[in-house]
N, C-alpha and C positions, 0 to 999 in steps of 0.2 A: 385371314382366319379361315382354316377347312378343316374339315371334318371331324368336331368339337362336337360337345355335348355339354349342354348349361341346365341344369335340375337345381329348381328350387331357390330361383335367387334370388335378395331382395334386391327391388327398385332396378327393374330391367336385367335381361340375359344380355344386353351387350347398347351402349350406346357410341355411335360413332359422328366424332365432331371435330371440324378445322381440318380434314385429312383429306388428300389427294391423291387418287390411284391405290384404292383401297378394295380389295376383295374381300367379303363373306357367302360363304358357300359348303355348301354339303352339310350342316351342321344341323344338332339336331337341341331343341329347348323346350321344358316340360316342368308344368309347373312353376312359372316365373312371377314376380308380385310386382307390378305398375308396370309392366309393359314387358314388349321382348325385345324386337330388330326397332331400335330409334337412332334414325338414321337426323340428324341437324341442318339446318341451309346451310350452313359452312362447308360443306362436304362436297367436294368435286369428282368426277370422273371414278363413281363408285359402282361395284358390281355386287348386288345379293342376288347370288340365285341357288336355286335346289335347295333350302333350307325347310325343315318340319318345325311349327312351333304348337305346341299342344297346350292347352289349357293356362291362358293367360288371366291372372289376377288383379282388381285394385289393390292398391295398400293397406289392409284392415286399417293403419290410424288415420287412412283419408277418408275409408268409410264410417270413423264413427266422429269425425267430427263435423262442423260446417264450413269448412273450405269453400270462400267463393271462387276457388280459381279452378276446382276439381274439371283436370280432361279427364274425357273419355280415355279408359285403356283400349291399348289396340295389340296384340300380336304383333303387328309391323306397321311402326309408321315411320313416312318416308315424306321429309320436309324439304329436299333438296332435289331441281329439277335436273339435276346435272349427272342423270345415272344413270343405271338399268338394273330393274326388279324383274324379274323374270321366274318361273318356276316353281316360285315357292307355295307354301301351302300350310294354313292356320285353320287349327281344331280346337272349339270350344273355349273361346276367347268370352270373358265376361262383355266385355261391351262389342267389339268389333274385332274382324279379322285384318282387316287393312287399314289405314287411314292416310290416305296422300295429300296430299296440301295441295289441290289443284288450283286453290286461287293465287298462290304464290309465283306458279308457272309463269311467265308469258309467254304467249303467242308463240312468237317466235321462235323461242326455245323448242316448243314441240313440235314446229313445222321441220326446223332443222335436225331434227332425230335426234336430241341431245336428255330426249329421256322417254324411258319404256318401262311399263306397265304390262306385261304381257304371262298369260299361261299362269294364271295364280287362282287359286280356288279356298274358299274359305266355308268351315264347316263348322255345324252348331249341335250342342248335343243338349240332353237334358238328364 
């Protein structure tokens, strides 16, 4: 998926799951409600980069009920050690810009260069 443009959507601008040799890039989301880039463990050998995502939402009916299970939103979270995030850049995300699952990583995985986190900046407005 390039160079796309996701305004306004409910329940994530894009989640990608079970896919292997998957590109997301150049694309741009604004305005999204429970998340943006939600990338799964199941996801191998995937590449987001260069993407803007601007002002990420909870789901107003997670915020008006009592949900024990409520995550955090994130602009981009990235569940799966098996890729590279690179570039991207999150503006005014209700909870967070990023959110990587680095306990799920092992070791090894990041010694062997099997996933990158790199060049990403996350911005907060009010």
């Amino acid at each position: 998926v390039m160079g796309c443009a996701f305004k306004y959507g409910y329940n994530l601008a894009t989640r990608i799951s079970h896919t292997n040799n998957v590109t997301f890039s150049d694309n741009i989301a604004i305005g999204n409600y429970g998340g943006g880039v939600y990338i799964e463990d199941s996801t191998t050998n995937f590449e987001v980069n260069h993407n803007l995502l601007i002002a990420t939402y909870q789901l107003p009916s997670v915020l008006l009920s009592s949900y024990p299970w409520v995550r955090p939103v994130a602009a981009f979270t990235i569940l799966s050690p098996l890729g590279v995030c690179a570039g991207n850049l999150a503006a005014g995300s209700d909870d967070q810009g990023f959110s990587v699952a680095t306990s799920m990583f092992k070791l090894s995985a990041v010694k062997s260069s099997q996933c990158f986190v790199t060049k990403t900046a996350a911005y907060s407005y009010s």
